[in-house]
Backbone as a chain_set.jsonl record, in Angstrom:
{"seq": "XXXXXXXXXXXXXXXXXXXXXXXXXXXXXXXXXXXXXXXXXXXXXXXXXXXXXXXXXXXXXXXXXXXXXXXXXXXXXXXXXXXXXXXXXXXXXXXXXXXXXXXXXXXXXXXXXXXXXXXXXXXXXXXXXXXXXXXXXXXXXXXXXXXXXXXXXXXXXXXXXXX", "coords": {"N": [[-251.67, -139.137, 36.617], [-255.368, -139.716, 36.665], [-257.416, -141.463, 38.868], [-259.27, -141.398, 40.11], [-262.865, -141.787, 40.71], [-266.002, -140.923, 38.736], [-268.058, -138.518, 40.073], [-270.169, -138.488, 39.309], [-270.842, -141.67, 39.127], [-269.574, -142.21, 41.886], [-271.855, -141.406, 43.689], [-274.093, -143.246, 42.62], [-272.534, -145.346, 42.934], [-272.812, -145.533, 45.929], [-275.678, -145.223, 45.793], [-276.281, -148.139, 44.886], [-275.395, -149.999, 46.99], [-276.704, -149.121, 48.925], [-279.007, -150.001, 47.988], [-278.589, -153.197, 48.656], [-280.036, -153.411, 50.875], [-282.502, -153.581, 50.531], [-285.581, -155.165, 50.418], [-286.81, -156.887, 48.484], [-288.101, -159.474, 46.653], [-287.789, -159.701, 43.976], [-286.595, -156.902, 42.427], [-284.042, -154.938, 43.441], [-283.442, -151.738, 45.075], [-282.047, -149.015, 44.664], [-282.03, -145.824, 46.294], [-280.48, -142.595, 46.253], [-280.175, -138.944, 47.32], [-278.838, -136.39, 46.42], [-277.718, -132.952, 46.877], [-275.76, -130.551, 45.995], [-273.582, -131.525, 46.437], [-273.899, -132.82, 48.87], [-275.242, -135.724, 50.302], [-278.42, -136.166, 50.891], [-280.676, -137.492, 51.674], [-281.249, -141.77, 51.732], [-282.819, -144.132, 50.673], [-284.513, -147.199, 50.024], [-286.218, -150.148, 48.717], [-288.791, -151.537, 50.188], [-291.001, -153.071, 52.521], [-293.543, -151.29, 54.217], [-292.84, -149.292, 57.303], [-292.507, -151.584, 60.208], [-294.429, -153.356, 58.858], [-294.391, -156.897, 57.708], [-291.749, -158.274, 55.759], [-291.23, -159.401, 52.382], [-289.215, -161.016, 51.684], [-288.844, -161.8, 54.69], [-291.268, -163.139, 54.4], [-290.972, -164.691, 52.355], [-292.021, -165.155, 49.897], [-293.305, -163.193, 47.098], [-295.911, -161.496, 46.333], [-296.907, -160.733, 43.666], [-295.279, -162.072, 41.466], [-296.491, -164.179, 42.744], [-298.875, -164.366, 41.529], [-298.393, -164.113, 38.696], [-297.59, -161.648, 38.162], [-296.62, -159.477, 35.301], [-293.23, -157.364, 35.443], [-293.274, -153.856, 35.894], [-296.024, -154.041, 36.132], [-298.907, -153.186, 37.605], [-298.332, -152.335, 40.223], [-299.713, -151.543, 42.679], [-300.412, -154.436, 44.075], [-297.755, -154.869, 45.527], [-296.188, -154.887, 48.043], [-293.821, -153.785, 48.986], [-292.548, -150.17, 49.723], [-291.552, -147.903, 47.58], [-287.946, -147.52, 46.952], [-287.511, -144.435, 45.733], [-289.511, -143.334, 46.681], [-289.488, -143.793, 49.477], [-286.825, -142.612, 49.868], [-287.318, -139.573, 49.522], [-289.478, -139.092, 50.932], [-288.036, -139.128, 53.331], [-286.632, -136.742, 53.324], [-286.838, -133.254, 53.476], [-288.567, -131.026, 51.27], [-287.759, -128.836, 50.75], [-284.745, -129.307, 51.201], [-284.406, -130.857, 48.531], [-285.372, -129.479, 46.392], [-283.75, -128.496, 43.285], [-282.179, -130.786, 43.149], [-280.398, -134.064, 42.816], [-281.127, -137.127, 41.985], [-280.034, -140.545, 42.775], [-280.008, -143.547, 41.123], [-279.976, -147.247, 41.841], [-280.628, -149.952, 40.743], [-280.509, -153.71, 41.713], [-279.983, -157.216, 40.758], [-281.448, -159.242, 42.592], [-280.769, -161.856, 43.047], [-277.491, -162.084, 41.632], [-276.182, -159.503, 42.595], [-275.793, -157.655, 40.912], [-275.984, -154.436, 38.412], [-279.137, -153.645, 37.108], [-279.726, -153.448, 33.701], [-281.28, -150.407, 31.945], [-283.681, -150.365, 33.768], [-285.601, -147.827, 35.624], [-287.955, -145.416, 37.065], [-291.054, -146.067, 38.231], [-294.456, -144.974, 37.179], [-295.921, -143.852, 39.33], [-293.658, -142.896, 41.299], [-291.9, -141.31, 39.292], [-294.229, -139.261, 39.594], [-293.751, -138.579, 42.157], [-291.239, -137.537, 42.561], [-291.596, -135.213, 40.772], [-293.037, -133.855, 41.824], [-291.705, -133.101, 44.168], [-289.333, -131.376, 43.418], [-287.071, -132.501, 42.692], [-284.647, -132.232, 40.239], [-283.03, -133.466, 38.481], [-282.916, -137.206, 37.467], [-280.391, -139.853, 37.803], [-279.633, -142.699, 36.496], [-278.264, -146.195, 36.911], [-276.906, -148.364, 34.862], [-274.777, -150.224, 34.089], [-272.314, -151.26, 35.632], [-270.294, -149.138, 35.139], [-271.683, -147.463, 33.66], [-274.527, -145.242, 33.07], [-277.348, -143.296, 32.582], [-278.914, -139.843, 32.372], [-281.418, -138.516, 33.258], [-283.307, -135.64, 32.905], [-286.012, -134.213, 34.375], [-287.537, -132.327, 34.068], [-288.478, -133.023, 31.384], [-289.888, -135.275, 32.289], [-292.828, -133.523, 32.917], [-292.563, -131.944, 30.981], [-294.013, -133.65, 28.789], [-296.202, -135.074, 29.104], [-298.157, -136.59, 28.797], [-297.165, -138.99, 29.184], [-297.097, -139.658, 32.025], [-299.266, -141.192, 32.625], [-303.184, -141.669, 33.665], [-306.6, -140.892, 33.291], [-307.793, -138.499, 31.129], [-310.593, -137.632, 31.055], [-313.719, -137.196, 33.754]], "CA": [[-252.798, -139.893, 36.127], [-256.397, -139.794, 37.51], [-258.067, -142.691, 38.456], [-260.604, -141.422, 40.366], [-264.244, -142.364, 40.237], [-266.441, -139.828, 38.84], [-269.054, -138.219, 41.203], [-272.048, -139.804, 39.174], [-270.201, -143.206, 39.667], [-269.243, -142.177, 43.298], [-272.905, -141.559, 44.101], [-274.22, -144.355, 42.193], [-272.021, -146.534, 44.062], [-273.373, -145.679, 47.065], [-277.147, -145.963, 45.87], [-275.996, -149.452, 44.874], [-275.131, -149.874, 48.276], [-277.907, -149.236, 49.398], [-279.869, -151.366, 47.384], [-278.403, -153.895, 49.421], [-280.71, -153.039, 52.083], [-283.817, -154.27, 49.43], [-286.416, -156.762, 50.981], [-287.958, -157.321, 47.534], [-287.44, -160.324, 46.361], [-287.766, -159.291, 42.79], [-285.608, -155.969, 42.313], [-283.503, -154.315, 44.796], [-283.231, -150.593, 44.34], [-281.752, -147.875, 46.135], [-282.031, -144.357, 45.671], [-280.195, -141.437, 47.256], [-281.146, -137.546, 46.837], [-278.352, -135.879, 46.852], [-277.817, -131.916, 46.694], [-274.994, -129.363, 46.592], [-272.4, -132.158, 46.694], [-274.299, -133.835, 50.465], [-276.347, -136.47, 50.879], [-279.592, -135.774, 52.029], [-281.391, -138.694, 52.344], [-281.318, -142.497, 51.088], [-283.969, -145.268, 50.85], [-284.539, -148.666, 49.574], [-287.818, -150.807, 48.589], [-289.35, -152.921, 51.036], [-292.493, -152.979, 52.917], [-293.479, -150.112, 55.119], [-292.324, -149.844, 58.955], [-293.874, -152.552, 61.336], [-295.209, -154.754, 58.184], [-293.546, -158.377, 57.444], [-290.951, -158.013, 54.673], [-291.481, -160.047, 51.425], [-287.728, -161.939, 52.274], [-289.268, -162.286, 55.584], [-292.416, -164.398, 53.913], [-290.605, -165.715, 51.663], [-293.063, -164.956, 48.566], [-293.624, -162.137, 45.901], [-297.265, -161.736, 45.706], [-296.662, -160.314, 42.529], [-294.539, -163.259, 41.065], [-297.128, -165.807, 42.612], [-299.835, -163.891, 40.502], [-297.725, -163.86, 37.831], [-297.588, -160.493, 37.407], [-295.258, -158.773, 34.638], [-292.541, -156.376, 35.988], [-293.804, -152.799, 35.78], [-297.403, -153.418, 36.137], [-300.04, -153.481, 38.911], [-297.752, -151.839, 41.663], [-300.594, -151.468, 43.853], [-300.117, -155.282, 44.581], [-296.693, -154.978, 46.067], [-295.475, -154.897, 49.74], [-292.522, -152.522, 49.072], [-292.681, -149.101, 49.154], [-290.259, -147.636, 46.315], [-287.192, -146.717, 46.905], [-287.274, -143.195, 45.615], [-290.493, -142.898, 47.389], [-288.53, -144.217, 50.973], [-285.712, -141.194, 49.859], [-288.274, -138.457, 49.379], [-290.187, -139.068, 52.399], [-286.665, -138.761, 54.55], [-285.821, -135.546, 53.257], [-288.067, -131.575, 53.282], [-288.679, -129.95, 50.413], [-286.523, -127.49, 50.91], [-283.346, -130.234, 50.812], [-284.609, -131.737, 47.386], [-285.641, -128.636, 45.31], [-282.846, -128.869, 42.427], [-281.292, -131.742, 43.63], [-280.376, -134.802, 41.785], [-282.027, -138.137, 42.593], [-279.36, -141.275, 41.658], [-280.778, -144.955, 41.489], [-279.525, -148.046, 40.9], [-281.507, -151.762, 40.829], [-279.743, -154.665, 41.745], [-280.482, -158.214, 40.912], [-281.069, -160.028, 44.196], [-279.42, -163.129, 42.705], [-276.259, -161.873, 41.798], [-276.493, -158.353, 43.27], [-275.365, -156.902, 39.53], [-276.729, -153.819, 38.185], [-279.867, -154.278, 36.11], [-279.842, -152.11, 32.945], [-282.372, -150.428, 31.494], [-284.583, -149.524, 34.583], [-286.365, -146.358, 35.43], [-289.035, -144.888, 37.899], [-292.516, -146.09, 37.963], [-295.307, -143.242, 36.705], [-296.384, -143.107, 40.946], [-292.488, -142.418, 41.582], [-292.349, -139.792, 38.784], [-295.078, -137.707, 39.993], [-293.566, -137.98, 43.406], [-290.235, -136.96, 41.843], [-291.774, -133.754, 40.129], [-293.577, -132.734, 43.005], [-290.514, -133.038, 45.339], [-288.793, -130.164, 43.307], [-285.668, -132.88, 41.657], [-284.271, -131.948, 39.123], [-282.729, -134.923, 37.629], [-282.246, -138.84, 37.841], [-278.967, -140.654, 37.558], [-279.932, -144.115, 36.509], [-277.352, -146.811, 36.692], [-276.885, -149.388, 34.094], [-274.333, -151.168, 34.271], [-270.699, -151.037, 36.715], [-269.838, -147.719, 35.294], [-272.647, -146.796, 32.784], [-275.583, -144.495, 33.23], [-278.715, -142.036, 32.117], [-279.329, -139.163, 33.173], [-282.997, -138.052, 33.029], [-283.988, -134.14, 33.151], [-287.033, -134.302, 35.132], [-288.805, -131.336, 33.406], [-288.616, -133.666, 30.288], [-291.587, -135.972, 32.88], [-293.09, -132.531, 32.893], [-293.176, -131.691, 29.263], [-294.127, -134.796, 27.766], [-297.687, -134.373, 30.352], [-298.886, -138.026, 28.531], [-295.769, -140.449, 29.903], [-297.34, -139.764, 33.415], [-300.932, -141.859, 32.493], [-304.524, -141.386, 33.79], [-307.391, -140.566, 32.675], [-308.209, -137.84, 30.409], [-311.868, -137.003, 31.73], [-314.147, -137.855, 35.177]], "C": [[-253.942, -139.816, 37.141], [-257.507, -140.621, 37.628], [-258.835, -142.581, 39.579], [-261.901, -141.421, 40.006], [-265.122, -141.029, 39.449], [-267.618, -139.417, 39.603], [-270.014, -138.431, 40.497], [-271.724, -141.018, 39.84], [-270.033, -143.27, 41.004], [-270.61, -142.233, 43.539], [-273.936, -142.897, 43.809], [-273.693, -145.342, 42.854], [-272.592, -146.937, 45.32], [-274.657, -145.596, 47.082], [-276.991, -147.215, 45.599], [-275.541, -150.359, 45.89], [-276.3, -149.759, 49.081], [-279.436, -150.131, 49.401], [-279.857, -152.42, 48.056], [-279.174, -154.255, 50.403], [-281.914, -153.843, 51.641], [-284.094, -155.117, 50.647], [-287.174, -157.649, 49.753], [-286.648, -158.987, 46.938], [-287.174, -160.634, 44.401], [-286.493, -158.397, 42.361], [-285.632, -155.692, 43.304], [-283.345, -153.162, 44.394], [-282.697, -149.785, 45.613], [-281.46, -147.118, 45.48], [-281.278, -143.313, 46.718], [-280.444, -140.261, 46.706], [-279.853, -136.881, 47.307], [-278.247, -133.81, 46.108], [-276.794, -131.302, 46.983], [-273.991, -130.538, 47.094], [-272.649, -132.648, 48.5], [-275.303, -134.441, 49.948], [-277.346, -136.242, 51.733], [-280.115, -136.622, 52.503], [-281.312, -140.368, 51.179], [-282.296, -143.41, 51.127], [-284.124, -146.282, 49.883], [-285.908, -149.111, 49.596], [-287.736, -151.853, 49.748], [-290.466, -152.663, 51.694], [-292.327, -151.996, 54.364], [-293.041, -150.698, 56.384], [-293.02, -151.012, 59.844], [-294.357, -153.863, 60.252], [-294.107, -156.143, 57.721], [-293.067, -157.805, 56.104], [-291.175, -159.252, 53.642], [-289.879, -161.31, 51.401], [-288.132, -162.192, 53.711], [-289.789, -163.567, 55.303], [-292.127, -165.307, 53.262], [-291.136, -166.423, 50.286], [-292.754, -163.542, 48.374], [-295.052, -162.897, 45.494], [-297.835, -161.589, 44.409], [-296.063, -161.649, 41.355], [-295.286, -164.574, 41.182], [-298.249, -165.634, 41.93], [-299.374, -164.04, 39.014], [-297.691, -162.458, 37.041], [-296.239, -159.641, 36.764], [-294.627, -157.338, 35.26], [-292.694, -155.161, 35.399], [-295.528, -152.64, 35.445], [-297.998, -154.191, 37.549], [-299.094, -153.387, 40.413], [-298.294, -151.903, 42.747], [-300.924, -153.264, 44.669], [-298.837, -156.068, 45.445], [-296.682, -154.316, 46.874], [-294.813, -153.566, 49.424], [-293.828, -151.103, 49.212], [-291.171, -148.909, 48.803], [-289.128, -146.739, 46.988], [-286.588, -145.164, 47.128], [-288.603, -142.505, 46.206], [-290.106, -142.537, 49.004], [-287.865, -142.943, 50.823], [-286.276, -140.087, 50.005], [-288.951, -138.203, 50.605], [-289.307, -139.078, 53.476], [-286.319, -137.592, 54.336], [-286.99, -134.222, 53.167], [-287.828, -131.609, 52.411], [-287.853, -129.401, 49.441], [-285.334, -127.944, 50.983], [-283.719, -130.726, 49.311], [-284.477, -130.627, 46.502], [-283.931, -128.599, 44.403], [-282.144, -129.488, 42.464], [-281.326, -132.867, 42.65], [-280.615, -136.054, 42.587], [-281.089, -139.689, 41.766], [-280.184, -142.893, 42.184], [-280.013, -145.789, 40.825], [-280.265, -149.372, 41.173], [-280.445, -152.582, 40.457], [-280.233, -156.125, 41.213], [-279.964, -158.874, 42.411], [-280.638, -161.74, 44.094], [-278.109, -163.442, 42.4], [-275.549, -160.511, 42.192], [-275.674, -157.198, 41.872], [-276.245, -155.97, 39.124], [-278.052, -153.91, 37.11], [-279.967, -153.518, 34.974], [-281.019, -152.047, 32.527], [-283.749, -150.155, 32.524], [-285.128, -148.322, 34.705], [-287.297, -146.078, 36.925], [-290.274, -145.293, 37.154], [-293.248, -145.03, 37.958], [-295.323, -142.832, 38.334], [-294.803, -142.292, 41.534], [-292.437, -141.473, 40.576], [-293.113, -139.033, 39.308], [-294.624, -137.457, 41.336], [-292.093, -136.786, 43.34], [-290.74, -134.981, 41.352], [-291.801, -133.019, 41.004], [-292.175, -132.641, 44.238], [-289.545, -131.765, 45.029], [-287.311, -130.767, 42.862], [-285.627, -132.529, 40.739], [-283.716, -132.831, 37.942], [-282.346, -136.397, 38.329], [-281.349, -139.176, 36.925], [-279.103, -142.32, 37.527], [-278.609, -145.036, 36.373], [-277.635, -148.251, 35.496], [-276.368, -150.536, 33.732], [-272.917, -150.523, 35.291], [-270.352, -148.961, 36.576], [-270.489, -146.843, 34.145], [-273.714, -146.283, 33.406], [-276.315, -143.648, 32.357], [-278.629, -141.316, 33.331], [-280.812, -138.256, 32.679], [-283.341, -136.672, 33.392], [-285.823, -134.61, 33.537], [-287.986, -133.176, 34.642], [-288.763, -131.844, 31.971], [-290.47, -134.588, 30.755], [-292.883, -134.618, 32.606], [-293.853, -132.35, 31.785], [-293.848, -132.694, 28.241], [-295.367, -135.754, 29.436], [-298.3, -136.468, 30.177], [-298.631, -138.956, 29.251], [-296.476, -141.138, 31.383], [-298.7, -140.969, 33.731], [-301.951, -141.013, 32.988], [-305.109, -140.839, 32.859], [-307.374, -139.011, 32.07], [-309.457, -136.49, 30.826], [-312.452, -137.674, 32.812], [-315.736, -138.543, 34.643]], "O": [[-253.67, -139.837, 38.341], [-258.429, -140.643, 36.812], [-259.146, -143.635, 40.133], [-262.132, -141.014, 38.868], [-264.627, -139.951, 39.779], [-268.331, -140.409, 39.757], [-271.031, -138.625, 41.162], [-272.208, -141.376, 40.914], [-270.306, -144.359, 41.509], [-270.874, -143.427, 43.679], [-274.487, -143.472, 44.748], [-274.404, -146.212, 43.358], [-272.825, -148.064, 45.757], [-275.173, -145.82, 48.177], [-277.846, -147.789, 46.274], [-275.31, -151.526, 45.572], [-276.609, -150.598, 49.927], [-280.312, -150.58, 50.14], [-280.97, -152.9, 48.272], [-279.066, -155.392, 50.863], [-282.313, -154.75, 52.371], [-283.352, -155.59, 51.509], [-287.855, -158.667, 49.879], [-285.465, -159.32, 46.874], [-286.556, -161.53, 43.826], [-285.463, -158.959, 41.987], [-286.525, -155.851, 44.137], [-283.048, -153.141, 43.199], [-282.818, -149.838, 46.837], [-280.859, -147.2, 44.409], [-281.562, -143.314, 47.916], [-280.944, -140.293, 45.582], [-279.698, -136.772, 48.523], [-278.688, -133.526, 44.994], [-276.547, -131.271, 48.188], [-273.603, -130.424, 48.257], [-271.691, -132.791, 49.26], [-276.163, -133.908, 49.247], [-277.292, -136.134, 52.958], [-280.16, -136.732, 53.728], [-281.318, -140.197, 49.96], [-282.745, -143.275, 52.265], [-283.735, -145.988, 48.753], [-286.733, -148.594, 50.351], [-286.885, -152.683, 50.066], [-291.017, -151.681, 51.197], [-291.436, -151.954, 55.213], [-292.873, -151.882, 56.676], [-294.244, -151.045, 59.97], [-294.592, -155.013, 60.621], [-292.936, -155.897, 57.433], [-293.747, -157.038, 55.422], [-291.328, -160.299, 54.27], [-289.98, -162.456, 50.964], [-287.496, -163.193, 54.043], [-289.33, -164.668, 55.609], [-292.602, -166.443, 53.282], [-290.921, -167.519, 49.768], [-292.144, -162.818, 49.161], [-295.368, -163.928, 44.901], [-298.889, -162.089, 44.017], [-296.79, -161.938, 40.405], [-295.171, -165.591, 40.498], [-298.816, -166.677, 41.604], [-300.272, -164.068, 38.173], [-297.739, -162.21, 35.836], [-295.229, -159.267, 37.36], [-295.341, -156.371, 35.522], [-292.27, -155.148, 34.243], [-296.146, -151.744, 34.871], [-297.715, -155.198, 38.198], [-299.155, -154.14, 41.384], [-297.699, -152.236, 43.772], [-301.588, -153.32, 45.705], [-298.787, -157.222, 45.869], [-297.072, -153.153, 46.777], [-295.31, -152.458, 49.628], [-295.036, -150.972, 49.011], [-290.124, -149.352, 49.276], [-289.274, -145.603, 47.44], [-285.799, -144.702, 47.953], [-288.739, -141.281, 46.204], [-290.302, -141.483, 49.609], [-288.238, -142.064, 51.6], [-285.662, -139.369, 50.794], [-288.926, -137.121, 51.19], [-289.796, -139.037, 54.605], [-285.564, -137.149, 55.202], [-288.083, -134.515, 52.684], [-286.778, -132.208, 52.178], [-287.477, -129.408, 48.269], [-284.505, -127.045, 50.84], [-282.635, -131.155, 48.916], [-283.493, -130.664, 45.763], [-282.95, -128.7, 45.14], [-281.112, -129.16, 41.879], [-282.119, -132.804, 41.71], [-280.333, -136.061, 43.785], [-281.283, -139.987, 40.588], [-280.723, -143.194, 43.249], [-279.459, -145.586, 39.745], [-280.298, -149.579, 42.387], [-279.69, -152.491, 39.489], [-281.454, -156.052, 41.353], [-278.906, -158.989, 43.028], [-280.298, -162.53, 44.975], [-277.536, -164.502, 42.65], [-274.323, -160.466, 42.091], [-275.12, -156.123, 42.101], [-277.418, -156.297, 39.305], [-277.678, -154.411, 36.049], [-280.517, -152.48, 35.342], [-281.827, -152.975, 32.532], [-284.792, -149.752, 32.008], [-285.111, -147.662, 33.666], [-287.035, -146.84, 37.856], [-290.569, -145.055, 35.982], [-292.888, -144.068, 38.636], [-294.866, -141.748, 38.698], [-294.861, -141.215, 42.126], [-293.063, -140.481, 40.948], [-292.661, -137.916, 39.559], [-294.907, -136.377, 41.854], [-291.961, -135.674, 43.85], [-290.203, -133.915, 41.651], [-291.158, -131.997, 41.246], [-292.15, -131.773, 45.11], [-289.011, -131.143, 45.947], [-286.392, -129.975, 42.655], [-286.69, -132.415, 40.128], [-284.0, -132.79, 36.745], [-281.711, -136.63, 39.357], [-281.344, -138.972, 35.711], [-278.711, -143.048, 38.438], [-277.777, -144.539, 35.615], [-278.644, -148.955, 35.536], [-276.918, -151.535, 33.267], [-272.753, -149.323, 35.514], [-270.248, -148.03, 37.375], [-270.015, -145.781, 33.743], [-273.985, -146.868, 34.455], [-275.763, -143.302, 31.313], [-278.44, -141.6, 34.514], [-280.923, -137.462, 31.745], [-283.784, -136.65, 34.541], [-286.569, -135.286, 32.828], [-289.19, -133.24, 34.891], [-289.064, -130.947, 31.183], [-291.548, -134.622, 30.162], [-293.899, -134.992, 32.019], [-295.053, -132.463, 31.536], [-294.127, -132.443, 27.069], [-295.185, -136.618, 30.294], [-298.656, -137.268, 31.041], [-299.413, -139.676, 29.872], [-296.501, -142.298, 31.796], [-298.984, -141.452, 34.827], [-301.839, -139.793, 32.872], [-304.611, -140.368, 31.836], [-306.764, -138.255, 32.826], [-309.41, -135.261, 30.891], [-311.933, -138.759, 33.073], [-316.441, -139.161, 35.441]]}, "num_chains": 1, "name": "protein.A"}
């Protein structure tokens, strides 16, 4: 009988693990980049090096604005996750690599379903040369996202149109 995990779930585990790390006091996320069966690099949301952490302060500027979850990013501390992972690893470690994430709640540290990458994390995603995300959903559920789907479907990403 084989009652081992499967290597989405194994990796997943250990971006959920990572998550742990979170400073947000909203979602916790953690992403790892892995390639060719290694770990290249992992990272977690929270506010860049040197700046006060949002579990430091003890506020969500976002939350005391009341702002709804997935808009106006540019008012949050963190930096993302899969932004943190990307910026630890070259290039040249990412290109067809697979990118797994999982968001925690930081109240009962359970997976949140139904998450995703924000549009600024997609385009960093494309340009990094992944190939796919491994979203977690719940304990032992997941998506997996083809990344030249962000690609083909040019709209998903936003902005403007014309200057």
């Amino acid at each position: 009988m084989n009652d081992r995990v499967s290597k989405e779930n194994y990796y997943l585990d250990i971006a959920q693990t990572v998550s742990e790390r979170s400073t947000c006091l909203r979602r916790r996320f953690g992403a790892i980049i892995v390639r060719n069966d290694v770990i290249v690099s992992t990272g977690y949301n929270g506010a860049p090096r040197g700046r006060e952490n949002c579990n430091e302060r003890g506020i969500c500027y976002r939350e005391q604005l009341g702002i709804p979850h997935g808009e106006r990013y540019e008012m949050c501390r963190s930096v993302h996750a899969e932004a943190n992972a990307i910026i630890a690893a070259s290039r040249e470690q990412m290109l067809g690599a697979s990118l797994y994430l999982c968001c925690t709640d930081p109240a009962d540290g359970r997976p949140m379903a139904g998450t995703s990458s924000c549009m600024m994390c997609k385009k960093l995603i494309i340009n990094s040369g992944i190939s796919r995300v491994i979203i977690r959903d719940t304990a032992d559920g997941y998506r997996v996202v083809d990344v030249a789907d962000w690609v083909s479907d040019d709209d998903s990403l936003g902005g403007r149109t014309g200057y």
